[in-house]
C-alpha positions as CSV (number, residue, x, y, z in Angstrom):
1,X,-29.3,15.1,-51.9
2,X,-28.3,14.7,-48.1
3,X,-25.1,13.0,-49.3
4,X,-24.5,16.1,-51.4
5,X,-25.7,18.4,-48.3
6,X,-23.2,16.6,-46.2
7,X,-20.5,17.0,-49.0
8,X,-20.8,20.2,-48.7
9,X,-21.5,20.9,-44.8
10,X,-18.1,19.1,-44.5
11,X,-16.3,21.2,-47.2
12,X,-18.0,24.3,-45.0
13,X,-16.5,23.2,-41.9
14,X,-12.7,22.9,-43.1
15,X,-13.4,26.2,-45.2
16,X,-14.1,27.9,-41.8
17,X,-12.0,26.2,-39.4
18,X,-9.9,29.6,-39.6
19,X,-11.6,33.1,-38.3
20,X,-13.0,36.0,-40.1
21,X,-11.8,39.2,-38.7
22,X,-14.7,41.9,-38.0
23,X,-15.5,43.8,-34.8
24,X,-18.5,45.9,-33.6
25,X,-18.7,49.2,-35.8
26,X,-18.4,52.4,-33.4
27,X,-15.3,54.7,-34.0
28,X,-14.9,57.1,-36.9
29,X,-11.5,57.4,-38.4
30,X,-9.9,61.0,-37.5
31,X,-10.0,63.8,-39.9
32,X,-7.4,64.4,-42.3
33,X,-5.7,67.1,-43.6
34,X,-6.1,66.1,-47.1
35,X,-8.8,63.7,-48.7
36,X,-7.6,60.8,-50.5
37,X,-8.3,60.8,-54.5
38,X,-9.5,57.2,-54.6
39,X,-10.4,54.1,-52.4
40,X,-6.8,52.4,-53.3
41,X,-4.9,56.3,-52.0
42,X,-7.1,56.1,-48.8
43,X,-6.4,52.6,-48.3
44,X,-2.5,52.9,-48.6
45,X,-2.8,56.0,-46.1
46,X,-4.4,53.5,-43.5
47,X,-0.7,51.3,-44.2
48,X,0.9,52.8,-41.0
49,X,2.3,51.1,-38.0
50,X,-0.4,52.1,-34.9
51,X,-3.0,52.0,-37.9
52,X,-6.1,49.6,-38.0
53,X,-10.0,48.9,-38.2
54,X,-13.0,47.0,-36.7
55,X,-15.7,45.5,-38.2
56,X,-18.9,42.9,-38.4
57,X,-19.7,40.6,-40.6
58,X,-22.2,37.8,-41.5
59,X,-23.1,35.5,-44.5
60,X,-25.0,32.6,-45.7
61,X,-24.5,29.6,-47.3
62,X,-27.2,28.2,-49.7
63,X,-28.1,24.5,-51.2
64,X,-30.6,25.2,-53.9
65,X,-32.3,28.2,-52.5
66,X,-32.2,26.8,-48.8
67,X,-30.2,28.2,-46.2
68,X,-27.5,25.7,-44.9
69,X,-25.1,27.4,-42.9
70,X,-24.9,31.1,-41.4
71,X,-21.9,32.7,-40.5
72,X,-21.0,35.6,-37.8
73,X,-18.6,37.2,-36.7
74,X,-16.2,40.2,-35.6
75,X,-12.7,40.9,-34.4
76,X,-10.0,43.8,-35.8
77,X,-7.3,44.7,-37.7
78,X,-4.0,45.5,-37.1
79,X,-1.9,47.3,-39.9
80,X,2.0,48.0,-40.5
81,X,4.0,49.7,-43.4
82,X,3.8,46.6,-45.5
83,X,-0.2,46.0,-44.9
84,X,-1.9,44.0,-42.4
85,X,0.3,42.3,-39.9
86,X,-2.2,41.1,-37.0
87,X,-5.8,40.2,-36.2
88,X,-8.3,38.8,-33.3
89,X,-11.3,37.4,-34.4
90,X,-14.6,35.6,-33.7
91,X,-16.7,33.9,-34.9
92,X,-19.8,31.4,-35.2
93,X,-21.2,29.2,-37.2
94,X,-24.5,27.6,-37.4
95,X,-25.8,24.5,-39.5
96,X,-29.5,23.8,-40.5
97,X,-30.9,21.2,-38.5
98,X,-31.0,18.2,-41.7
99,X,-27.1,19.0,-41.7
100,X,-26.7,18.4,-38.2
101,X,-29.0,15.3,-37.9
102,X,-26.5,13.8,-41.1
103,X,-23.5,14.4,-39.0
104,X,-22.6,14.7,-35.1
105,X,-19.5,16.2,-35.7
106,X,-20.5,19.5,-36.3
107,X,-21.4,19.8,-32.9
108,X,-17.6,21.6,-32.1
109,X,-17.9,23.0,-35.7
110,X,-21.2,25.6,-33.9
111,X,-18.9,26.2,-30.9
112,X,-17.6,29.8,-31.0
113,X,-13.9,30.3,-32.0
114,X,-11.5,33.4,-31.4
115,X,-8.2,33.2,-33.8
116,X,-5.2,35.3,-33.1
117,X,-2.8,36.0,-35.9
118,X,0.5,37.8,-35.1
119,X,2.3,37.5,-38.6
120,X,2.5,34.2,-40.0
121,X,1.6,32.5,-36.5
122,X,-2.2,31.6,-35.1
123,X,-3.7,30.9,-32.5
124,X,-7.2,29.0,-32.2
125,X,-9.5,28.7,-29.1
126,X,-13.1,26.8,-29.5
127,X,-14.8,25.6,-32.5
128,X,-13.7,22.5,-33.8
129,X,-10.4,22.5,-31.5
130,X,-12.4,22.9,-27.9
131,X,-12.6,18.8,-27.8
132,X,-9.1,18.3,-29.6
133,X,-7.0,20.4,-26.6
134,X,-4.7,18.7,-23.9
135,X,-5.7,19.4,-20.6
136,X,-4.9,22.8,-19.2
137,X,-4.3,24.0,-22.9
138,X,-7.1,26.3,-24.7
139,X,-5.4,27.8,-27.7
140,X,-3.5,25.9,-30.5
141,X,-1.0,27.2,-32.4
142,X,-1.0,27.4,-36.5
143,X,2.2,28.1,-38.0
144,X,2.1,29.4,-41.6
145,X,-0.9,31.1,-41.6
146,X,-2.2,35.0,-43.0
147,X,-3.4,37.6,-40.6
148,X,-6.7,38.9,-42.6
149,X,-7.3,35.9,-44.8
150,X,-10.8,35.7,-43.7
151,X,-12.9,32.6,-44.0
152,X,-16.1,34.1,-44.0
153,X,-18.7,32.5,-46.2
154,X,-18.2,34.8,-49.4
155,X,-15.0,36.6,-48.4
156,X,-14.3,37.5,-52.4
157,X,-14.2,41.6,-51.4
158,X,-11.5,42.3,-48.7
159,X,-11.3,46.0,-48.4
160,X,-8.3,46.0,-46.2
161,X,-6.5,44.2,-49.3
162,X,-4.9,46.7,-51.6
163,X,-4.5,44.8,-54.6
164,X,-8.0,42.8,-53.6
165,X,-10.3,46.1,-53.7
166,X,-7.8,47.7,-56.5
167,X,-9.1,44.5,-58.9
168,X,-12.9,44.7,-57.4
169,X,-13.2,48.8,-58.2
170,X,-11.4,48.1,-61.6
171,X,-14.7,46.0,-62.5
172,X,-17.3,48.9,-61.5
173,X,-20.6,49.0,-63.9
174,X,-22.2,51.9,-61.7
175,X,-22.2,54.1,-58.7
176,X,-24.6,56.2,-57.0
177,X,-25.9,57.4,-53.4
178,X,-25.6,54.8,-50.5
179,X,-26.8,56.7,-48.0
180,X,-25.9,56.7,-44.7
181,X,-23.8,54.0,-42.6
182,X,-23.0,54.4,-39.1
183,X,-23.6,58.1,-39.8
184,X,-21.3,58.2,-42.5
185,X,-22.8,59.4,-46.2
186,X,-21.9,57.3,-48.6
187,X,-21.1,56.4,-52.6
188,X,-22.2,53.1,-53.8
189,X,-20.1,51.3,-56.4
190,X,-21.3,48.3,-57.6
191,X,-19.9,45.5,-60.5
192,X,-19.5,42.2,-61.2
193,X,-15.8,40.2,-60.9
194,X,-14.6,36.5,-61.6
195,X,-13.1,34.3,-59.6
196,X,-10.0,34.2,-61.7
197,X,-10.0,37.3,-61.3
198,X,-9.9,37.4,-57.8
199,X,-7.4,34.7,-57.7
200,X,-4.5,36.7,-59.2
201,X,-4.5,39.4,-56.3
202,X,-6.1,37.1,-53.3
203,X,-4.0,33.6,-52.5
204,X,-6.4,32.8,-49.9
205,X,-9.6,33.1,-52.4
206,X,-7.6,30.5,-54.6
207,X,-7.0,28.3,-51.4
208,X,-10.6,28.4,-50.1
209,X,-12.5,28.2,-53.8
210,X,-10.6,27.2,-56.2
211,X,-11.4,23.9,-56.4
212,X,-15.2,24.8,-55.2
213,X,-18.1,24.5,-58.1
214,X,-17.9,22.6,-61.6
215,X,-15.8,25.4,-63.3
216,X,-14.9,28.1,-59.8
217,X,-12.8,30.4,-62.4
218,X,-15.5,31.1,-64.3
219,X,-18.0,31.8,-61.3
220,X,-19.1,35.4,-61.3
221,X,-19.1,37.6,-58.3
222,X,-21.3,40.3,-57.8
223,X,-20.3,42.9,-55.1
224,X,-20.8,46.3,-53.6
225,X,-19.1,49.1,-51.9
226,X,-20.5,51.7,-49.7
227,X,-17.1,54.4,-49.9
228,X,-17.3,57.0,-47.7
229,X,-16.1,60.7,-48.4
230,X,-12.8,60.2,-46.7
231,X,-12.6,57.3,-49.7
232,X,-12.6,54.8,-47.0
233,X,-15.0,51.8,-47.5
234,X,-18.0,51.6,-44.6
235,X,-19.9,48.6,-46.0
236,X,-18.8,45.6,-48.5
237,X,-21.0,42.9,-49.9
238,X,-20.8,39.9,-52.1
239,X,-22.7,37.2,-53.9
240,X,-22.0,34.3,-55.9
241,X,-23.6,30.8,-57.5
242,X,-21.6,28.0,-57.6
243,X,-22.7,25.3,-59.6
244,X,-21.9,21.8,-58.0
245,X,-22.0,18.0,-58.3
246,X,-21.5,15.2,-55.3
247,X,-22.2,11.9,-56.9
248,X,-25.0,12.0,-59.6
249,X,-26.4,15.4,-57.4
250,X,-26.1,18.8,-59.3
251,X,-27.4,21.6,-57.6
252,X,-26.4,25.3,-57.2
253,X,-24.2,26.8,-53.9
254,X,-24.7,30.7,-53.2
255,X,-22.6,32.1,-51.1
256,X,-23.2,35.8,-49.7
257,X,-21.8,37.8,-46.9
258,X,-21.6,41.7,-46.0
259,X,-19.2,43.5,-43.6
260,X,-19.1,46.5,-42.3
261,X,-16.2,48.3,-41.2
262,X,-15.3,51.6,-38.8
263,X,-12.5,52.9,-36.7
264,X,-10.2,53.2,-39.7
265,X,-7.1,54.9,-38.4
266,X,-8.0,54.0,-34.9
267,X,-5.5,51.4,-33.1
268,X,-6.4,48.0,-32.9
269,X,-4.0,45.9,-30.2
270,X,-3.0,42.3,-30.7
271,X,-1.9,40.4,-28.1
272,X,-0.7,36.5,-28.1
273,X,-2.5,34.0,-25.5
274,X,-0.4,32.5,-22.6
275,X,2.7,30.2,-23.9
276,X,1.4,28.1,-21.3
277,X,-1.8,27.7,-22.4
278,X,-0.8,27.4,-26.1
279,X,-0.8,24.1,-27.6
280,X,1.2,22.5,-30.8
281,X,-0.1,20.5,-33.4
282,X,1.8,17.3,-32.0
283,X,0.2,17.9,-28.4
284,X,-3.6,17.1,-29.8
285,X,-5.8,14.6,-28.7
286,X,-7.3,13.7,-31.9
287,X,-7.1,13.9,-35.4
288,X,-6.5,17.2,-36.7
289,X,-9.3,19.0,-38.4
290,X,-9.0,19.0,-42.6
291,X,-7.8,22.7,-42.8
292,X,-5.9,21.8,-46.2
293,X,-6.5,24.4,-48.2
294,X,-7.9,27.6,-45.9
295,X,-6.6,30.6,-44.5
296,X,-7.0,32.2,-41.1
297,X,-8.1,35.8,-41.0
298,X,-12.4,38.4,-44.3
299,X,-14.4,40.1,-47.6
């Protein structure tokens, strides 16, 4: 089983390499002159150059009921006409203590990381990269990459994905009161979605799972939504089993996570690091982290 835990701590580490955006939850997006009909209309409005949101989040990963790696982090949006164009993240990442006795290379992988993603360009600082960087450099640069991909542990739901929480609301079982979150009354949708499912509207589920669990397209996700009455979502969750097998191990992988997100509408500014404290790929001193296969961003 520790071969199998080590497997998997390994697969973790590449998975979350790249950031999760979320931020600390404390603005509430400005009235508007006309409510949304649905989550999808509210979400469009929030496509607008100046536009963004904040938001926290945290997950778990699970070996067979036991907790093997915990997740944090926060950061914020930035949108344009066509979607998300930016984001600035952190986050941190924590292995149980059997993982890191197996393997002292996760000792960079705890170390907390900020990603800035202008476009199709990031930038890393910490984590895995803090031991990798030329002198006087802090930040490497990632060509290629997706601003709002997060890596979070579950990261099926992305609310600030239009055709990601169109597919999750079209697999509602039930709604009801949520209550309150950060002040905000709530509806609570709830359902269930497959990972195939979420591999047609999402290319950065598809790179971070699809080849995760004995059959990944068939894995179920279960999920929630707390939508406010501006039709803006305030709270996202997600859970899934993955059924696994390292060597002649078979044992079950949950992943969960929840975010929470405020400020919608509020401007979120994204600002590259120093060139000169930006390096390239080539410039490392080391081998390059296996990132084959993940996004940088989120839900």
């Amino acid at each position: 089983m520790k071969r199998a835990l080590m497997a998997l701590a390994c697969a973790a580490t590449a998975a979350l390499v790249a950031p999760a955006v979320a931020a600390p939850a404390h603005a509430q997006i400005s009235t508007r002159a006309q409510t949304p009909a649905d989550p999808v209309a509210a979400l469009r409005a929030q496509y607008a150059t100046g536009h963004g949101v904040r938001y926290v989040a945290s997950g778990t990963m699970s070996v067979a009921g036991v907790t093997a790696i915990t997740f944090t982090g926060n950061g914020g949006l930035a949108f344009g006409r066509s979607g998300l164009v930016a984001s600035d993240s952190r986050q941190t990442i924590k292995y149980s203590k059997l993982l890191k006795e197996e393997n002292d290379n996760l000792k960079d992988a705890e170390k907390p990381l900020r990603a800035i993603v202008i476009g199709k360009t990031a930038y890393l600082s910490g984590g895995v990269w803090t031991s990798l960087l030329p002198e006087g450099k802090t930040w490497v640069r990632l060509p290629g990459q997706r601003p709002g991909s997060s890596t979070s542990l579950g990261e099926y739901v992305n609310p600030a994905d239009l055709r990601n929480l169109k597919a999750v609301l079209a697999t509602t079982k039930a709604k009801g009161p949520g209550g309150s979150v950060n002040g905000a009354k709530t509806t609570l949708y709830r359902g269930t979605i497959t990972l195939a499912q979420l591999m047609k509207v999402s290319p950065g589920i598809k790179d971070s799972f699809g080849g995760v669990g004995s059959n990944p397209a068939k894995t179920v996700v279960s999920w929630k939504l707390w939508i406010g009455a501006d039709q803006l979502v305030r709270r996202a969750s997600a859970t899934a089993d993955l059924p696994m097998k390292v060597d002649n191990d078979s044992f079950t992988v949950t992943l969960s996570d929840v975010t929470t997100f405020a400020g919608w509408g509020r401007k979120v500014t994204v600002t590259a690091p120093p060139k000169s404290k930006v390096a390239n790929l080539a410039d490392l001193d080391g081998d390059v982290p296996d990132t084959q296969g993940t996004v940088v961003l989120p839900n």
